[in-house]
C-alpha positions as CSV (number, residue, x, y, z in Angstrom):
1,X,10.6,31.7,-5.8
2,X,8.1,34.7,-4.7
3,X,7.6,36.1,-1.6
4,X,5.0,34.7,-0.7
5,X,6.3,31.2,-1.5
6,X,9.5,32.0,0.0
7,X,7.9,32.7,3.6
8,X,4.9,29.2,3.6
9,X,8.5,27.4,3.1
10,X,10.0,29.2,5.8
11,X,6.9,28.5,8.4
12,X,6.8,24.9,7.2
13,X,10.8,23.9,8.0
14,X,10.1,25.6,11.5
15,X,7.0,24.0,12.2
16,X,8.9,20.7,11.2
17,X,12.2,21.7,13.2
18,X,9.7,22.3,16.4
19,X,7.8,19.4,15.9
20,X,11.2,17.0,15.7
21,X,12.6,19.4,18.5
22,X,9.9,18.4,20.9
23,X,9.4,14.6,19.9
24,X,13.6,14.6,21.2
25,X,12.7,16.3,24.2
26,X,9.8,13.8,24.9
27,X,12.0,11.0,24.1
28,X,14.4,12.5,26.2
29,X,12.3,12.8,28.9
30,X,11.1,8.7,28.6
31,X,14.3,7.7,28.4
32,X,15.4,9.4,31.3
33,X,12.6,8.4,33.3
34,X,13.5,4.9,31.9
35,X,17.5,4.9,33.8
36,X,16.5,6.1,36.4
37,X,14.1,3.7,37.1
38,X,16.5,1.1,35.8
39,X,18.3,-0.2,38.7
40,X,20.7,-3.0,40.4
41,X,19.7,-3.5,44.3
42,X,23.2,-5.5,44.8
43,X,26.9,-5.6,42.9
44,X,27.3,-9.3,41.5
45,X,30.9,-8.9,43.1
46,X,29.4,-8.5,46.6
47,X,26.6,-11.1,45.7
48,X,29.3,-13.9,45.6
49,X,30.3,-13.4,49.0
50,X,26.9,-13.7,50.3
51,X,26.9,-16.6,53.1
52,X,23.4,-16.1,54.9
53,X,20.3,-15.1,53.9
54,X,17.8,-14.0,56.7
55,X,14.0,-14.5,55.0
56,X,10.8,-13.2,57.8
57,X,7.5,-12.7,56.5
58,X,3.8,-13.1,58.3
59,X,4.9,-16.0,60.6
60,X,7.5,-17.6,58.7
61,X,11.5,-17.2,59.6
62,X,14.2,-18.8,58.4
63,X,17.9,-18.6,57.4
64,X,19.5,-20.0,54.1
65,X,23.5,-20.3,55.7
66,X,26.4,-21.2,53.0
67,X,29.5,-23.5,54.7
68,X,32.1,-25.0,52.5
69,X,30.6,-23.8,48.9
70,X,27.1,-26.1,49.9
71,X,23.5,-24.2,51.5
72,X,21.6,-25.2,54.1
73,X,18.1,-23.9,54.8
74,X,18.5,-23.6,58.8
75,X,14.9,-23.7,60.6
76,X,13.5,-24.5,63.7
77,X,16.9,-25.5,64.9
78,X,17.5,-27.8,62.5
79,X,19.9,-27.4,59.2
80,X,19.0,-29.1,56.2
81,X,20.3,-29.3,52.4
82,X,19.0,-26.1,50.4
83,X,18.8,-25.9,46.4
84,X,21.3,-24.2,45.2
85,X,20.1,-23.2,41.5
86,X,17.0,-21.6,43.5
87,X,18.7,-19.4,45.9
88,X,20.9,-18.5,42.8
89,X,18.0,-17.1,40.8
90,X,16.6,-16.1,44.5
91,X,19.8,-13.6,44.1
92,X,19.8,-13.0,40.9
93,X,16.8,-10.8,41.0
94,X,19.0,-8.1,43.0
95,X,22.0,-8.4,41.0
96,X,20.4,-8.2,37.5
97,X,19.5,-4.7,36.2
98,X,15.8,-3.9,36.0
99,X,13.0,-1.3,36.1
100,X,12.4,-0.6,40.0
101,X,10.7,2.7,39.3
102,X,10.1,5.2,42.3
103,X,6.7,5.2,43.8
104,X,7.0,7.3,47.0
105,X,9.5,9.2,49.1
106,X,7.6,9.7,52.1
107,X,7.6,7.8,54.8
108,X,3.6,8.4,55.5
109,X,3.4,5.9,52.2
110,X,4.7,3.4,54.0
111,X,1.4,2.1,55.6
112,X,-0.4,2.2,52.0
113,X,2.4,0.2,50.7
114,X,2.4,-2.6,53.0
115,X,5.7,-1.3,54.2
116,X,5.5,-0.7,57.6
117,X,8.6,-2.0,59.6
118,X,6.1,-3.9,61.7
119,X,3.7,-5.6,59.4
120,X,6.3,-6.1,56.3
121,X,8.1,-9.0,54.9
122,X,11.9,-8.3,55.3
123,X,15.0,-9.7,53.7
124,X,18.7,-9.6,54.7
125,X,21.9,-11.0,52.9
126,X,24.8,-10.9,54.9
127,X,28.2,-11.4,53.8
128,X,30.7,-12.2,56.5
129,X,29.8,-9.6,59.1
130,X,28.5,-7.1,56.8
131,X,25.0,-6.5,55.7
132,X,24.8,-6.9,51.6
133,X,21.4,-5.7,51.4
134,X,18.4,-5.5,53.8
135,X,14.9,-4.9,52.3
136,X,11.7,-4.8,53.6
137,X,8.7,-6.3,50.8
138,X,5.4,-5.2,50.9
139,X,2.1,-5.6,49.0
140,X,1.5,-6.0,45.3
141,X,0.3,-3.7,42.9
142,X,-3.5,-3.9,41.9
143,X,-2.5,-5.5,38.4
144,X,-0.8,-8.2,40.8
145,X,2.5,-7.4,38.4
146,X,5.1,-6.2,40.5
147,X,5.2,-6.1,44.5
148,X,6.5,-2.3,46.7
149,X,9.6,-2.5,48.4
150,X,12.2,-0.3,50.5
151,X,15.3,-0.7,52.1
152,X,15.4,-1.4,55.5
153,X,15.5,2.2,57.4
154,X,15.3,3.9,54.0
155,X,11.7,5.9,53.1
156,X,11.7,5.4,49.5
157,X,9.4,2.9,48.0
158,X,10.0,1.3,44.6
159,X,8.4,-1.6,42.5
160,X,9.2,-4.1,40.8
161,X,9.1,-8.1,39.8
162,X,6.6,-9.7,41.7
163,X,8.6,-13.2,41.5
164,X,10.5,-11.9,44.7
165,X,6.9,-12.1,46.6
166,X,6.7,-15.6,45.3
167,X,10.5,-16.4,46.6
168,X,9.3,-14.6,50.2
169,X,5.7,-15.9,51.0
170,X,6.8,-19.7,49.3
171,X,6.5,-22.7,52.1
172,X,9.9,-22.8,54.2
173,X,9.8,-26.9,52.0
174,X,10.3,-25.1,48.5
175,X,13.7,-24.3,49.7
176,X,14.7,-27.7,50.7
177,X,16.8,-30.0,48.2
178,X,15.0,-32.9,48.7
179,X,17.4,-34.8,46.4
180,X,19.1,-37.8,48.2
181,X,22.3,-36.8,47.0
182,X,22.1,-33.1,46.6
183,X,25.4,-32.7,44.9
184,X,23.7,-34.3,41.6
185,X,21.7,-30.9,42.0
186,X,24.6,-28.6,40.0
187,X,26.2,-31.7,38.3
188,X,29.3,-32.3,41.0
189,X,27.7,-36.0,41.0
190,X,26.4,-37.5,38.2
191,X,26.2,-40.9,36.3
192,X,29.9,-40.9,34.9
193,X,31.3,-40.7,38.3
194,X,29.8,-43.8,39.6
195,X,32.3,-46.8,39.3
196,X,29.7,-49.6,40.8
197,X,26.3,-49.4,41.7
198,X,25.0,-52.0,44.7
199,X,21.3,-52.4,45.0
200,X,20.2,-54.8,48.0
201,X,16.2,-55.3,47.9
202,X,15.1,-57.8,50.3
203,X,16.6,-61.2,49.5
204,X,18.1,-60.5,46.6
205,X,21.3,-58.4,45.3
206,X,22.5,-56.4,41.8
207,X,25.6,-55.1,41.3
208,X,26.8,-52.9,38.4
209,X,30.7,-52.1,37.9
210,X,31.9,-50.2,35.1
211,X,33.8,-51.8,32.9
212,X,35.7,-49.8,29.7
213,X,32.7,-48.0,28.0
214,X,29.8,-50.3,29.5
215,X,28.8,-52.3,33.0
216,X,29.1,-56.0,33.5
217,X,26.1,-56.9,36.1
218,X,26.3,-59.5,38.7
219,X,23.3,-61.0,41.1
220,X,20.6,-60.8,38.5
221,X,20.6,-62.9,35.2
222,X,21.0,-60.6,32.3
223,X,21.7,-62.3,28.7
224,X,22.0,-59.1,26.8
225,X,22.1,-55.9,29.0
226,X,21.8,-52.7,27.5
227,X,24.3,-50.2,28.7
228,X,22.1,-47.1,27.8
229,X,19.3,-48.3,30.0
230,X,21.9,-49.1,32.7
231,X,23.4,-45.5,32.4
232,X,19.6,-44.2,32.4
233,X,18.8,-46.1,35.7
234,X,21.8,-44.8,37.7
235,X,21.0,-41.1,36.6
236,X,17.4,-42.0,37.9
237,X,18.5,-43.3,41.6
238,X,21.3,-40.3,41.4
239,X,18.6,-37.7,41.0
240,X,16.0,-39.3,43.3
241,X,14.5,-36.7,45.7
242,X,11.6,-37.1,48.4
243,X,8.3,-34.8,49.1
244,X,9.9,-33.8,52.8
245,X,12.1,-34.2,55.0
246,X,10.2,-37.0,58.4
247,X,11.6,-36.4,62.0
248,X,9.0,-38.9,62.9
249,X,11.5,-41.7,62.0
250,X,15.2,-42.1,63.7
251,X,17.6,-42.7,61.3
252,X,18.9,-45.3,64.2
253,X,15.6,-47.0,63.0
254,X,16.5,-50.9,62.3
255,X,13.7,-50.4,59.8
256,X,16.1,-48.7,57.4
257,X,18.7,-51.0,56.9
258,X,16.3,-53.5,55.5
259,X,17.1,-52.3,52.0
260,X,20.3,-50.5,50.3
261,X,21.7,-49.0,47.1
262,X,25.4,-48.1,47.4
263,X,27.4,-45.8,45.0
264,X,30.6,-46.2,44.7
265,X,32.5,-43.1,43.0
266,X,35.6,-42.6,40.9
267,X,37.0,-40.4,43.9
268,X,37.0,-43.2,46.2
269,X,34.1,-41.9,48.3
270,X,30.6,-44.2,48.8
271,X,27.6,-43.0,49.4
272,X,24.6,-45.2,51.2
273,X,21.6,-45.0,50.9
274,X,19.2,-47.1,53.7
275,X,15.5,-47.5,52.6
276,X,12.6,-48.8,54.9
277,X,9.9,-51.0,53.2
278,X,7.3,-49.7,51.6
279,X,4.3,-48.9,54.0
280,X,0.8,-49.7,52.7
281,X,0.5,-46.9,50.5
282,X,4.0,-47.8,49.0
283,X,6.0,-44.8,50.5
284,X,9.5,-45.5,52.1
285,X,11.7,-43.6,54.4
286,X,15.5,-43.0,53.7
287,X,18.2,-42.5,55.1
288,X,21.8,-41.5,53.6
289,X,24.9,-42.3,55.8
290,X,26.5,-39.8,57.3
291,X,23.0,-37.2,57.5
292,X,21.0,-36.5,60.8
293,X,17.6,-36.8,58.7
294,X,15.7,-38.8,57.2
295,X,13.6,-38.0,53.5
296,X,10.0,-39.3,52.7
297,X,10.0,-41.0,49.3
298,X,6.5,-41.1,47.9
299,X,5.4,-44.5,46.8
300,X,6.0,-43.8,42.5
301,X,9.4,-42.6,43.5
302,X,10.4,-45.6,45.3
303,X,8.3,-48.0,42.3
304,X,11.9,-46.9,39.9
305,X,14.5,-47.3,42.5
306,X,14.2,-51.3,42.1
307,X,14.0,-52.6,38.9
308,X,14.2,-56.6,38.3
309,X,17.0,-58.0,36.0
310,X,14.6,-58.0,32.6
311,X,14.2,-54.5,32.6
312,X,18.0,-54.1,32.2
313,X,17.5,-56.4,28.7
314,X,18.3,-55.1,25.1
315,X,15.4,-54.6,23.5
């Protein structure tokens, strides 16, 4: 190899070497930018002891409370069954790892971002007597892709998945469980615990007892029931839910005990549920024994809670 060979290969294997040498150091660079914008707001560990959640934003306040493993959303004075697979997710934004990437340190931001302790929307989970995690929420971006948020007393700003401006700004409602038994909600109640099913509408009577793998039926005439369908119509009336909770109606109302459906469970316990008539747009009010309110059942729910004794038939 000449000279002159010798040194263009030379120049050529350093002009490589730089060139990988700085594509590492850029890569370095992005990925570092990458963890440290990666972040968890709240240990999962912590997160399970979480027992109240304090949610104020524009004019709305209210409190999410946990007593005896169930969730209430407590409002106005008045406590009432929350979803639990909602304020799960609700949580799981802070305890899942994800980019929150730093877009201020100064407080003087704060106003810009929507941030301000007096106009923000703030959020508090409390665990016991101790404060989990308390952030304030502020505007979203211009791409409407991720919303700026702080902790509470803290002056960096960070951004990140807008879905936690859609858990803040939501109607105090979209928390409710609106299920009539809110314990089918995570599966703790469910169609194979029910031993016998009583349905009282008006004048007549139908009641389904298990018996071995299928139901016998008594009160309606049935020649050739089909067990899947009877299975199917218990899971429907299990996972019935209203559109809201009324406090126009008393649940002393002699209105509501004009109609029933009683569940019977394979723990002994039994669940009643009283049901108004249908007004003239078909919607019925009900109430569960036991419960100081009363749900609003739109008139299509109510249409599948009482089905006559042909609809029960083999096909």
């Amino acid at each position: 190899m000449t000279y002159k060979n010798r040194l263009i290969y030379l120049v050529s294997l350093i002009a490589v070497l730089a060139l990988f040498y700085a594509g590492s150091f850029i890569i370095n660079i992005e990925t570092g930018n990458r963890r440290s914008s990666s972040m968890i707001w709240l240990d999962s560990r912590l997160a399970a002891s979480a027992d109240r959640i304090a949610i104020s934003i524009d004019d709305q306040n209210f409190e999410l409370v946990k007593r005896a493993d169930q969730w209430f959303v407590s409002h106005n004075g008045i406590e009432y069954p929350a979803r639990l697979l909602r304020i799960e997710d609700f949580i799981g934004i802070f305890t899942k790892r994800a980019a929150w990437p730093v877009r201020s340190s100064g407080s003087s931001s704060h106003e810009r971002f929507g941030l301000d302790t007096n106009t923000a929307g703030r959020l508090t989970i409390f665990g016991g007597n101790s404060i989990l995690l308390d952030l304030l929420t502020g505007f979203e971006d211009n791409m409407g892709q991720e919303v700026y948020v702080r902790r509470y007393a803290q002056s960096e700003v960070r951004s990140g998945d807008r879905l936690l401006n859609s858990y803040m700004t939501s109607p105090v409602s979209s928390w409710y469980n609106l299920r009539l038994i809110p314990e089918s909600e995570d599966g703790k109640v469910s169609a194979k615990n029910v031993q016998r099913l009583s349905v009282f509408d008006g004048n007549t009577t139908q009641v389904f007892t298990r018996r071995n793998r299928g139901w016998t039926i008594t009160g309606a005439d049935v020649a050739d029931p089909d067990w899947n369908i009877i299975e199917n119509y218990i899971g429907i009336v299990l996972n019935t839910e209203g559109d809201n909770f009324d406090d126009s109606v008393s649940f002393e109302d002699p209105g509501l005990g004009k109609n029933r459906i009683m569940f019977e469970l394979d723990d002994g316990s039994v669940i009643t549920i009283r049901l108004s008539d249908g007004d003239e747009t078909g919607r019925r009010y009900a109430h569960v024994f036991g419960r100081d309110y009363i749900y609003s059942i739109p008139s299509w729910v109510s249409a599948r809670l009482f089905w006559g004794p042909s609809s029960f038939e083999r096909q």
